[in-house]
C-alpha positions in Angstrom: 17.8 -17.2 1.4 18.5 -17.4 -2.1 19.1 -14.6 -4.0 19.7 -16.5 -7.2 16.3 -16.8 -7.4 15.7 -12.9 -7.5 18.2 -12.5 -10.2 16.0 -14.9 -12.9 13.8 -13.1 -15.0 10.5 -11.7 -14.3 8.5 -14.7 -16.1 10.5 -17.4 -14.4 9.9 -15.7 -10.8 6.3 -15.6 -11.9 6.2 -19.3 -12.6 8.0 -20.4 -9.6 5.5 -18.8 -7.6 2.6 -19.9 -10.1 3.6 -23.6 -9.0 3.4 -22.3 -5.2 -0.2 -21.0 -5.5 -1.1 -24.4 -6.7 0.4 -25.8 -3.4 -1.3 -23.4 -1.1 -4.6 -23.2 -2.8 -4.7 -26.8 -1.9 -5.0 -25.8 2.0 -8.2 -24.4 0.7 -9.4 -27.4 -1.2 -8.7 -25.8 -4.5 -7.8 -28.1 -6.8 -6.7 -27.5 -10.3 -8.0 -24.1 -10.2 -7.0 -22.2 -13.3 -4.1 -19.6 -12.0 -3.4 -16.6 -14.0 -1.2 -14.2 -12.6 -2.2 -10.2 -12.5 0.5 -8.5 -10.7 3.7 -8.7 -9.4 5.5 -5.9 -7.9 5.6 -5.3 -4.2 3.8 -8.8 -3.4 2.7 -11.4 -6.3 -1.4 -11.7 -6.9 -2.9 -14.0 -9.4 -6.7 -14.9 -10.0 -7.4 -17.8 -9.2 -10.8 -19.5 -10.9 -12.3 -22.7 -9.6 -13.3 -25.2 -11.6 -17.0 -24.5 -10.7 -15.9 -20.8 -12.0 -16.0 -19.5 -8.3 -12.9 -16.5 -8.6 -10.9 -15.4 -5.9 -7.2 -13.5 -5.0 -4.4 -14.8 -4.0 -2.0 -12.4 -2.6 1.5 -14.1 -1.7 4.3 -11.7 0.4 7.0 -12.2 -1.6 8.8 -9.1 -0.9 6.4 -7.2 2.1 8.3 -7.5 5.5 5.3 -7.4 7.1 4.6 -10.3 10.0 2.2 -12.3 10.6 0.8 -10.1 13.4 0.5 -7.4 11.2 -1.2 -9.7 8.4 -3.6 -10.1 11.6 -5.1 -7.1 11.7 -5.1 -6.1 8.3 -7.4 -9.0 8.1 -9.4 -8.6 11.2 -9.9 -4.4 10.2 -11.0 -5.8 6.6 -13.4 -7.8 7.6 -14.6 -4.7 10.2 -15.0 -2.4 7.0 -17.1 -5.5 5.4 -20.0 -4.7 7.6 -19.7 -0.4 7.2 -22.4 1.0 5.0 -20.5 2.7 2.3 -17.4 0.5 1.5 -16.9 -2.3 -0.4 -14.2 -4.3 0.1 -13.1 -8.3 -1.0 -13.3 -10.7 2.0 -10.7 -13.0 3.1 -11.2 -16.6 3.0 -10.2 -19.4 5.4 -8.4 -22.5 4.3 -9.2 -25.4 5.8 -7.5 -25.2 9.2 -9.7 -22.2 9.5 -6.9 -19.7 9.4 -7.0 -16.6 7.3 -3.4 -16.8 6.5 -1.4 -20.1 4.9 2.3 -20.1 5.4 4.2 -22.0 3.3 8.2 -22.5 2.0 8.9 -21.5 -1.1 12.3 -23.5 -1.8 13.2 -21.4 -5.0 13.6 -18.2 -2.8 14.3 -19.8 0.6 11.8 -18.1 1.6 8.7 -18.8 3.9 5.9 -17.0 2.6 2.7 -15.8 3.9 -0.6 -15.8 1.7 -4.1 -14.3 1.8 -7.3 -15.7 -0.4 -9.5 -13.0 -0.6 -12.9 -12.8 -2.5 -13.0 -11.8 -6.0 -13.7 -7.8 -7.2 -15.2 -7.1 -10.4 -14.4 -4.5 -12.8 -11.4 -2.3 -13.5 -8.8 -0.5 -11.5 -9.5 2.9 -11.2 -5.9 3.1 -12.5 -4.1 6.9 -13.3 -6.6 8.4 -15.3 -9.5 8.6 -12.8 -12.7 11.3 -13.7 -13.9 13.6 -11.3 -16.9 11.0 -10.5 -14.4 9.0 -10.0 -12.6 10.8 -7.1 -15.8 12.3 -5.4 -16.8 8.6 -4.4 -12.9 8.1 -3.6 -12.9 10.9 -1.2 -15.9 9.5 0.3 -14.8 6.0 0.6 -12.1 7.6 2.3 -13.9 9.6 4.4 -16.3 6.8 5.7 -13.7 4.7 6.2 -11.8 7.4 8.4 -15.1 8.3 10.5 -15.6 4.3 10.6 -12.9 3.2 12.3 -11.3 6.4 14.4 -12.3 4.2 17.6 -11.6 1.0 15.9 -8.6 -1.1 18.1 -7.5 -4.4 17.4 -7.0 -7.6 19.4 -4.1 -9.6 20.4 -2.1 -10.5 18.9 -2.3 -8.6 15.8 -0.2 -5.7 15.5 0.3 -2.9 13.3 2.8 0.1 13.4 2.8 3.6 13.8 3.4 6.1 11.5 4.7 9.0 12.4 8.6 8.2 11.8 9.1 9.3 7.9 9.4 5.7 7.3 6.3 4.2 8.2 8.5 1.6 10.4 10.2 0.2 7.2 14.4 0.2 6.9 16.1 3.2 6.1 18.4 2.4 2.9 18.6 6.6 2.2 20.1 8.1 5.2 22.1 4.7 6.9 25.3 4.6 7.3 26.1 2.5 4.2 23.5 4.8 2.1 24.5 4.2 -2.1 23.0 7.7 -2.5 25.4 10.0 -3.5 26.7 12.4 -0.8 25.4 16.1 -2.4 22.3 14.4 -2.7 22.6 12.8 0.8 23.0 16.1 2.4 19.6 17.9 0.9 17.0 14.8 1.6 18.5 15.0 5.2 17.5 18.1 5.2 14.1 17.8 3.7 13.7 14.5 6.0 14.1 16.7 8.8 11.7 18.8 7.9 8.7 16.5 7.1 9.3 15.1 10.9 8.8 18.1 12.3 5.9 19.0 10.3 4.8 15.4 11.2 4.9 15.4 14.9 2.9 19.0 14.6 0.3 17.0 13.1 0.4 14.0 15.4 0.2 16.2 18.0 -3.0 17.7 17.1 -5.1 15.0 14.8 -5.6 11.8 17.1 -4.1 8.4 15.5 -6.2 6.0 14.3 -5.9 3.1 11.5 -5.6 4.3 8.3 -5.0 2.3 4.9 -1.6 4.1 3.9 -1.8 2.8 0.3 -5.3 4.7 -1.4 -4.3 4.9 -5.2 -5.9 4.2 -8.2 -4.2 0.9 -8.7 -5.8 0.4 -5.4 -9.1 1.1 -6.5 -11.5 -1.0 -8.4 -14.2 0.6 -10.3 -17.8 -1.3 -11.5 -21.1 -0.3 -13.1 -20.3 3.4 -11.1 -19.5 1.5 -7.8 -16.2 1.9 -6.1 -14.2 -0.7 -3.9 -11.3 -0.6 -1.9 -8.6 -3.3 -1.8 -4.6 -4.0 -1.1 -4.8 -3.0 2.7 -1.1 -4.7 3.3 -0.1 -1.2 4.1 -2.0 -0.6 6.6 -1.1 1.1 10.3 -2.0 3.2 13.0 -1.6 7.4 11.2 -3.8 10.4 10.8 -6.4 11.1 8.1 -3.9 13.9 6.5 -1.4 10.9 5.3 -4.2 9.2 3.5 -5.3 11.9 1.9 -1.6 12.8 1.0 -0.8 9.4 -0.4 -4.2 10.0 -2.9 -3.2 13.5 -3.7 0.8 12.4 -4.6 -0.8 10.0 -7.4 -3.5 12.6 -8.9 -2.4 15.1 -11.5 -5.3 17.3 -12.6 -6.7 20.1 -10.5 -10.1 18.7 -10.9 -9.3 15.2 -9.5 -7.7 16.8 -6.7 -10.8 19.1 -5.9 -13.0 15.9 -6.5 -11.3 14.1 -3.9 -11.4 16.7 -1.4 -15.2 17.7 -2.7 -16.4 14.0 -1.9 -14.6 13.6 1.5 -16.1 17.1 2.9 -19.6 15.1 1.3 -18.9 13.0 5.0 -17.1 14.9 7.1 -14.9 18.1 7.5 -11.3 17.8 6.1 -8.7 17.3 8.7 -6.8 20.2 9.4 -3.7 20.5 7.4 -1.4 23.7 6.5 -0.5 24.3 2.7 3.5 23.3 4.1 2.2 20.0 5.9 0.5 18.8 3.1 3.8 19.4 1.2 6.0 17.9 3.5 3.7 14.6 3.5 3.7 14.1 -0.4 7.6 14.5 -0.4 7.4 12.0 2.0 5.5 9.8 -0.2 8.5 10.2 -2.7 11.2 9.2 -0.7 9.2 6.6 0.9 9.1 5.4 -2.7 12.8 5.9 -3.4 13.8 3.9 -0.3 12.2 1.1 -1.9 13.8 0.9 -4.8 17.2 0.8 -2.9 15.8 -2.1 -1.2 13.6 -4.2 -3.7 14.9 -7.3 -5.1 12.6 -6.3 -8.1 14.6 -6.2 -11.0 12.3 -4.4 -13.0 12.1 -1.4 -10.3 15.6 -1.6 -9.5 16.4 -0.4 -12.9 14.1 2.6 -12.6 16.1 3.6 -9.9 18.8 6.3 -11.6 15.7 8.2 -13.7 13.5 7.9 -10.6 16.3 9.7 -7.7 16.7 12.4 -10.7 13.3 13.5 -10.5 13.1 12.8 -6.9 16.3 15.7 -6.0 14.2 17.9 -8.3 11.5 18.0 -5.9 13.2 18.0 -2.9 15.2 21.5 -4.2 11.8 22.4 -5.0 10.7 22.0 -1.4 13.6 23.4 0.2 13.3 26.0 -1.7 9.9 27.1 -1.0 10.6 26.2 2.9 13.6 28.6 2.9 11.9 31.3 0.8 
Protein backbone atom coordinates (compact mmCIF):
# COMPACT_ATOMS: atom_id res chain seq x y z
CA UNK A 1 0.00 0.00 0.00
CA UNK A 2 1.11 3.41 -0.35
CA UNK A 3 0.58 5.73 2.13
CA UNK A 4 2.31 8.56 0.25
CA UNK A 5 -0.60 8.89 -1.48
CA UNK A 6 -2.79 9.62 1.67
CA UNK A 7 -0.44 12.28 2.77
CA UNK A 8 -1.06 14.54 -0.70
CA UNK A 9 -3.51 17.06 -0.35
CA UNK A 10 -7.22 16.74 -0.49
CA UNK A 11 -7.47 18.04 -4.22
CA UNK A 12 -4.71 15.88 -5.52
CA UNK A 13 -6.41 12.68 -3.78
CA UNK A 14 -9.53 13.82 -5.48
CA UNK A 15 -7.96 13.95 -8.89
CA UNK A 16 -6.23 10.70 -8.68
CA UNK A 17 -9.39 9.14 -8.07
CA UNK A 18 -11.21 11.51 -10.61
CA UNK A 19 -8.86 9.84 -13.33
CA UNK A 20 -9.98 6.27 -11.74
CA UNK A 21 -13.73 6.92 -12.23
CA UNK A 22 -12.97 7.61 -15.85
CA UNK A 23 -11.41 4.04 -15.99
CA UNK A 24 -14.16 2.20 -14.27
CA UNK A 25 -16.99 4.05 -15.84
CA UNK A 26 -15.70 2.55 -18.93
CA UNK A 27 -16.83 -1.09 -17.72
CA UNK A 28 -20.17 0.54 -17.97
CA UNK A 29 -19.68 1.98 -21.44
CA UNK A 30 -19.42 5.52 -20.18
CA UNK A 31 -17.38 7.33 -22.06
CA UNK A 32 -16.28 10.81 -21.56
CA UNK A 33 -18.88 11.38 -19.07
CA UNK A 34 -18.50 14.71 -17.35
CA UNK A 35 -17.17 13.72 -13.61
CA UNK A 36 -17.61 16.14 -10.96
CA UNK A 37 -16.76 15.11 -7.64
CA UNK A 38 -19.46 15.70 -4.48
CA UNK A 39 -17.89 14.12 -1.60
CA UNK A 40 -15.13 12.72 -0.16
CA UNK A 41 -14.84 11.55 3.30
CA UNK A 42 -15.41 8.07 4.42
CA UNK A 43 -15.66 6.75 0.54
CA UNK A 44 -15.23 9.18 -2.55
CA UNK A 45 -18.62 9.90 -4.75
CA UNK A 46 -18.75 12.05 -7.72
CA UNK A 47 -21.68 12.66 -10.37
CA UNK A 48 -21.15 11.36 -13.13
CA UNK A 49 -23.26 12.93 -16.33
CA UNK A 50 -23.45 11.19 -19.69
CA UNK A 51 -23.00 12.81 -22.61
CA UNK A 52 -26.76 12.15 -23.48
CA UNK A 53 -27.24 14.00 -19.91
CA UNK A 54 -28.20 10.55 -18.32
CA UNK A 55 -26.75 11.27 -14.36
CA UNK A 56 -25.74 8.66 -12.11
CA UNK A 57 -23.30 7.98 -8.65
CA UNK A 58 -20.40 6.63 -8.43
CA UNK A 59 -19.33 5.56 -5.08
CA UNK A 60 -15.61 4.29 -4.86
CA UNK A 61 -14.31 2.52 -1.28
CA UNK A 62 -11.48 4.31 -0.73
CA UNK A 63 -11.30 4.06 2.83
CA UNK A 64 -14.58 1.51 3.88
CA UNK A 65 -13.13 -1.97 4.90
CA UNK A 66 -16.04 -3.47 3.93
CA UNK A 67 -15.70 -6.71 1.38
CA UNK A 68 -17.17 -7.55 -1.35
CA UNK A 69 -19.65 -9.94 0.35
CA UNK A 70 -20.78 -7.28 2.27
CA UNK A 71 -21.07 -4.81 -0.89
CA UNK A 72 -23.42 -7.98 -1.84
CA UNK A 73 -25.99 -7.53 0.21
CA UNK A 74 -26.05 -3.98 0.56
CA UNK A 75 -26.84 -4.14 -3.05
CA UNK A 76 -29.13 -7.06 -3.09
CA UNK A 77 -31.31 -5.41 0.22
CA UNK A 78 -31.28 -1.98 -1.99
CA UNK A 79 -32.68 -3.26 -4.66
CA UNK A 80 -35.40 -5.25 -2.14
CA UNK A 81 -36.39 -1.65 -0.63
CA UNK A 82 -36.74 -0.50 -4.54
CA UNK A 83 -39.94 -2.47 -4.87
CA UNK A 84 -41.54 -1.34 -0.93
CA UNK A 85 -44.27 1.20 -1.25
CA UNK A 86 -42.99 4.06 0.84
CA UNK A 87 -39.18 4.32 0.13
CA UNK A 88 -37.29 5.67 -2.38
CA UNK A 89 -34.09 4.81 -2.86
CA UNK A 90 -31.31 5.18 -6.11
CA UNK A 91 -30.79 1.75 -7.96
CA UNK A 92 -27.52 0.17 -8.70
CA UNK A 93 -26.39 -0.26 -12.14
CA UNK A 94 -24.57 -3.15 -13.81
CA UNK A 95 -21.59 -2.67 -15.91
CA UNK A 96 -21.15 -4.60 -18.69
CA UNK A 97 -20.13 -7.96 -17.33
CA UNK A 98 -23.36 -7.64 -15.56
CA UNK A 99 -21.96 -7.22 -12.08
CA UNK A 100 -23.12 -4.63 -9.63
CA UNK A 101 -19.71 -4.01 -8.38
CA UNK A 102 -16.42 -3.12 -10.62
CA UNK A 103 -13.07 -3.73 -8.94
CA UNK A 104 -10.35 -2.13 -10.10
CA UNK A 105 -6.44 -1.06 -8.90
CA UNK A 106 -5.82 2.18 -8.11
CA UNK A 107 -1.88 2.32 -8.46
CA UNK A 108 -1.60 5.84 -6.67
CA UNK A 109 -2.86 4.18 -3.30
CA UNK A 110 -1.95 0.53 -4.02
CA UNK A 111 -5.02 -0.10 -3.40
CA UNK A 112 -7.79 -2.32 -5.14
CA UNK A 113 -10.96 -0.66 -4.93
CA UNK A 114 -14.48 -1.60 -5.11
CA UNK A 115 -17.16 0.68 -6.91
CA UNK A 116 -20.95 0.98 -7.14
CA UNK A 117 -22.91 3.11 -10.07
CA UNK A 118 -26.09 3.84 -8.66
CA UNK A 119 -28.98 5.82 -10.27
CA UNK A 120 -29.08 9.49 -9.85
CA UNK A 121 -31.37 11.37 -6.77
CA UNK A 122 -32.65 14.69 -7.20
CA UNK A 123 -32.75 17.46 -4.87
CA UNK A 124 -30.95 18.42 -1.73
CA UNK A 125 -29.58 16.61 1.31
CA UNK A 126 -31.80 16.94 4.06
CA UNK A 127 -28.42 18.11 5.67
CA UNK A 128 -28.37 19.41 9.71
CA UNK A 129 -31.08 21.75 9.68
CA UNK A 130 -34.06 19.47 8.88
CA UNK A 131 -37.92 20.91 9.75
CA UNK A 132 -40.30 19.03 11.62
CA UNK A 133 -41.97 17.86 8.07
CA UNK A 134 -38.93 16.95 7.44
CA UNK A 135 -38.36 14.31 10.24
CA UNK A 136 -42.04 13.04 10.35
CA UNK A 137 -41.48 11.49 6.76
CA UNK A 138 -37.90 10.39 8.12
CA UNK A 139 -39.32 8.51 10.99
CA UNK A 140 -41.62 6.98 8.62
CA UNK A 141 -39.14 6.01 5.96
CA UNK A 142 -37.61 4.47 8.85
CA UNK A 143 -40.32 2.81 10.13
CA UNK A 144 -41.36 1.23 6.69
CA UNK A 145 -38.15 0.25 6.12
CA UNK A 146 -37.84 -1.54 9.63
CA UNK A 147 -41.47 -3.36 9.20
CA UNK A 148 -40.17 -4.05 5.50
CA UNK A 149 -37.48 -6.10 5.94
CA UNK A 150 -37.64 -7.68 9.74
CA UNK A 151 -37.97 -11.09 7.82
CA UNK A 152 -35.77 -10.05 5.04
CA UNK A 153 -32.45 -12.70 4.75
CA UNK A 154 -29.92 -12.53 2.24
CA UNK A 155 -28.35 -15.08 -0.10
CA UNK A 156 -24.99 -16.48 -0.44
CA UNK A 157 -22.63 -15.31 -0.57
CA UNK A 158 -23.33 -11.93 0.60
CA UNK A 159 -22.63 -11.25 4.06
CA UNK A 160 -23.17 -8.60 6.50
CA UNK A 161 -22.23 -8.33 10.24
CA UNK A 162 -23.77 -8.12 13.40
CA UNK A 163 -24.05 -5.40 15.58
CA UNK A 164 -24.28 -5.91 18.85
CA UNK A 165 -20.33 -5.55 19.80
CA UNK A 166 -19.98 -1.62 20.52
CA UNK A 167 -18.04 -1.63 17.37
CA UNK A 168 -20.23 -2.59 14.76
CA UNK A 169 -17.42 -5.28 13.73
CA UNK A 170 -14.98 -2.45 12.84
CA UNK A 171 -11.17 -2.34 14.60
CA UNK A 172 -10.85 -1.15 17.95
CA UNK A 173 -8.10 1.84 17.81
CA UNK A 174 -9.60 3.24 21.50
CA UNK A 175 -9.21 0.40 23.91
CA UNK A 176 -6.19 -1.88 22.01
CA UNK A 177 -3.37 -2.42 23.39
CA UNK A 178 -1.42 0.25 21.50
CA UNK A 179 -4.41 2.80 22.10
CA UNK A 180 -2.86 6.76 21.41
CA UNK A 181 -5.63 7.87 23.82
CA UNK A 182 -4.42 9.12 26.81
CA UNK A 183 -4.51 6.82 29.90
CA UNK A 184 -7.15 9.04 32.32
CA UNK A 185 -9.11 9.13 29.49
CA UNK A 186 -8.55 5.43 28.68
CA UNK A 187 -9.81 4.38 31.96
CA UNK A 188 -13.44 6.33 31.87
CA UNK A 189 -14.57 5.27 28.01
CA UNK A 190 -13.64 1.70 29.38
CA UNK A 191 -15.93 2.25 31.65
CA UNK A 192 -18.67 3.81 29.64
CA UNK A 193 -17.81 0.95 26.86
CA UNK A 194 -18.78 -1.47 29.37
CA UNK A 195 -21.71 -0.05 30.09
CA UNK A 196 -23.36 0.42 26.61
CA UNK A 197 -22.59 -3.56 26.06
CA UNK A 198 -24.42 -4.48 28.74
CA UNK A 199 -27.22 -2.18 28.01
CA UNK A 200 -26.78 -3.64 24.40
CA UNK A 201 -27.05 -7.24 24.99
CA UNK A 202 -30.39 -6.34 27.28
CA UNK A 203 -31.71 -5.02 24.15
CA UNK A 204 -30.58 -7.79 21.80
CA UNK A 205 -32.03 -10.04 24.03
CA UNK A 206 -35.37 -8.75 23.81
CA UNK A 207 -35.87 -6.86 20.22
CA UNK A 208 -35.20 -9.59 17.44
CA UNK A 209 -32.25 -8.71 14.89
CA UNK A 210 -32.95 -7.82 11.61
CA UNK A 211 -31.09 -5.52 8.85
CA UNK A 212 -30.99 -2.18 9.58
CA UNK A 213 -29.19 0.78 7.64
CA UNK A 214 -26.83 1.97 10.63
CA UNK A 215 -26.04 5.28 8.89
CA UNK A 216 -29.85 7.41 8.78
CA UNK A 217 -28.59 11.15 8.91
CA UNK A 218 -29.45 14.04 7.21
CA UNK A 219 -26.45 13.90 4.93
CA UNK A 220 -27.94 10.60 4.24
CA UNK A 221 -31.11 11.96 3.27
CA UNK A 222 -32.14 13.57 0.09
CA UNK A 223 -35.13 15.80 0.08
CA UNK A 224 -37.33 16.85 -3.33
CA UNK A 225 -40.55 18.76 -4.13
CA UNK A 226 -41.66 17.34 -0.31
CA UNK A 227 -40.46 13.71 -1.13
CA UNK A 228 -37.83 12.02 0.86
CA UNK A 229 -35.15 9.32 -0.25
CA UNK A 230 -32.87 7.21 1.40
CA UNK A 231 -29.29 6.57 0.21
CA UNK A 232 -25.48 5.63 1.40
CA UNK A 233 -26.50 2.05 2.74
CA UNK A 234 -22.55 1.00 2.94
CA UNK A 235 -23.24 0.74 6.57
CA UNK A 236 -25.48 -1.50 6.57
CA UNK A 237 -25.81 -4.93 9.07
CA UNK A 238 -27.80 -7.17 10.84
CA UNK A 239 -29.07 -4.68 14.44
CA UNK A 240 -32.27 -3.76 16.20
CA UNK A 241 -34.58 -0.87 15.22
CA UNK A 242 -33.37 1.07 18.67
CA UNK A 243 -29.70 1.70 16.95
CA UNK A 244 -31.32 3.31 13.93
CA UNK A 245 -33.32 5.31 15.60
CA UNK A 246 -30.28 6.22 17.89
CA UNK A 247 -27.99 7.07 15.12
CA UNK A 248 -30.91 9.75 13.80
CA UNK A 249 -31.48 11.07 17.21
CA UNK A 250 -27.33 11.60 17.88
CA UNK A 251 -27.48 13.98 14.71
CA UNK A 252 -30.80 15.99 15.65
CA UNK A 253 -30.63 18.95 17.95
CA UNK A 254 -34.05 20.50 18.46
CA UNK A 255 -36.69 19.02 20.71
CA UNK A 256 -39.14 19.33 17.88
CA UNK A 257 -37.05 17.30 15.26
CA UNK A 258 -36.62 14.75 17.80
CA UNK A 259 -40.41 14.48 18.56
CA UNK A 260 -41.02 14.57 14.70
CA UNK A 261 -39.01 11.66 14.14
CA UNK A 262 -40.46 9.63 16.73
CA UNK A 263 -44.14 11.20 15.78
CA UNK A 264 -43.77 9.86 12.09
CA UNK A 265 -42.37 6.39 12.99
CA UNK A 266 -45.33 5.69 15.60
CA UNK A 267 -47.38 7.03 12.11
CA UNK A 268 -46.28 3.05 10.98
CA UNK A 269 -45.73 1.22 13.76
CA UNK A 270 -45.19 1.24 17.60
CA UNK A 271 -41.70 2.43 18.72
CA UNK A 272 -39.36 -0.30 19.83
CA UNK A 273 -39.02 -0.64 23.32
CA UNK A 274 -36.14 1.26 24.73
CA UNK A 275 -35.39 2.64 28.46
CA UNK A 276 -34.40 6.39 28.88
CA UNK A 277 -30.56 4.73 29.92
CA UNK A 278 -30.48 2.45 26.66
CA UNK A 279 -31.23 5.11 24.46
CA UNK A 280 -28.24 6.92 26.19
CA UNK A 281 -25.91 4.30 26.14
CA UNK A 282 -26.59 3.84 22.23
CA UNK A 283 -25.86 7.58 21.25
CA UNK A 284 -22.60 7.50 23.37
CA UNK A 285 -22.00 4.77 21.34
CA UNK A 286 -22.45 6.61 18.26
CA UNK A 287 -19.67 9.09 19.67
CA UNK A 288 -17.08 6.79 20.18
CA UNK A 289 -17.90 4.83 17.20
CA UNK A 290 -17.07 8.25 15.61
CA UNK A 291 -13.93 8.78 17.56
CA UNK A 292 -12.53 5.43 16.68
CA UNK A 293 -12.51 6.61 13.26
CA UNK A 294 -10.69 9.38 13.47
CA UNK A 295 -7.81 7.35 15.12
CA UNK A 296 -8.02 5.16 12.10
CA UNK A 297 -8.85 7.39 8.99
CA UNK A 298 -6.12 8.23 6.59
CA UNK A 299 -8.36 11.38 6.05
CA UNK A 300 -6.22 14.26 6.67
CA UNK A 301 -8.84 16.57 6.99
CA UNK A 302 -10.64 14.48 9.94
CA UNK A 303 -7.52 13.49 11.41
CA UNK A 304 -6.98 17.02 12.37
CA UNK A 305 -10.34 17.27 14.00
CA UNK A 306 -9.20 14.66 16.15
CA UNK A 307 -7.81 16.70 19.59
CA UNK A 308 -11.20 19.25 19.54
CA UNK A 309 -13.36 16.20 18.79
CA UNK A 310 -11.93 13.58 22.00
CA UNK A 311 -12.43 16.93 24.16
CA UNK A 312 -15.90 17.08 23.61
CA UNK A 313 -16.25 13.42 23.44
CA UNK A 314 -14.66 12.85 27.51
CA UNK A 315 -17.29 15.59 28.25
CA UNK A 316 -20.01 13.36 27.43
CA UNK A 317 -18.80 10.31 28.55
CA UNK A 318 -18.41 12.10 32.37
CA UNK A 319 -21.73 13.20 31.61
CA UNK A 320 -22.95 9.67 31.20
CA UNK A 321 -21.17 8.23 33.98
CA UNK A 322 -22.27 10.50 35.86
CA UNK A 323 -25.91 10.09 35.41
CA UNK A 324 -25.29 6.09 35.51
CA UNK A 325 -23.69 6.39 38.94
CA UNK A 326 -26.11 9.00 40.30
Amino acid sequence: MNNIFFELSIEEQVKSLTFSAHGILKEYGLIDAEIKSINYEFNATFSVVTQSAEQFALRININSTRTLENMLAEIEWVNFLARIPGITVPRPVANQSNEFITVSLHEDSGRTLKAVLYTWLDGEEVGDDAVPEQMFQVGMAMATLHRSSKDFTLTAPAKLPTFDHWLWGTEDFLLCENSLVPSGQLRLIREAVEIIQFDTRDLYVTTPNQIIHGDLHGWNLMWHEGQLALFDFDDCGFGIPQQDLAVCLYYLDTPEQKEALLEGYRAIQPLPSYTHQQMASLLLQRRLVLLNYLYETSNSEHKAMLPAYLDKTMERVAGFLTDVRG
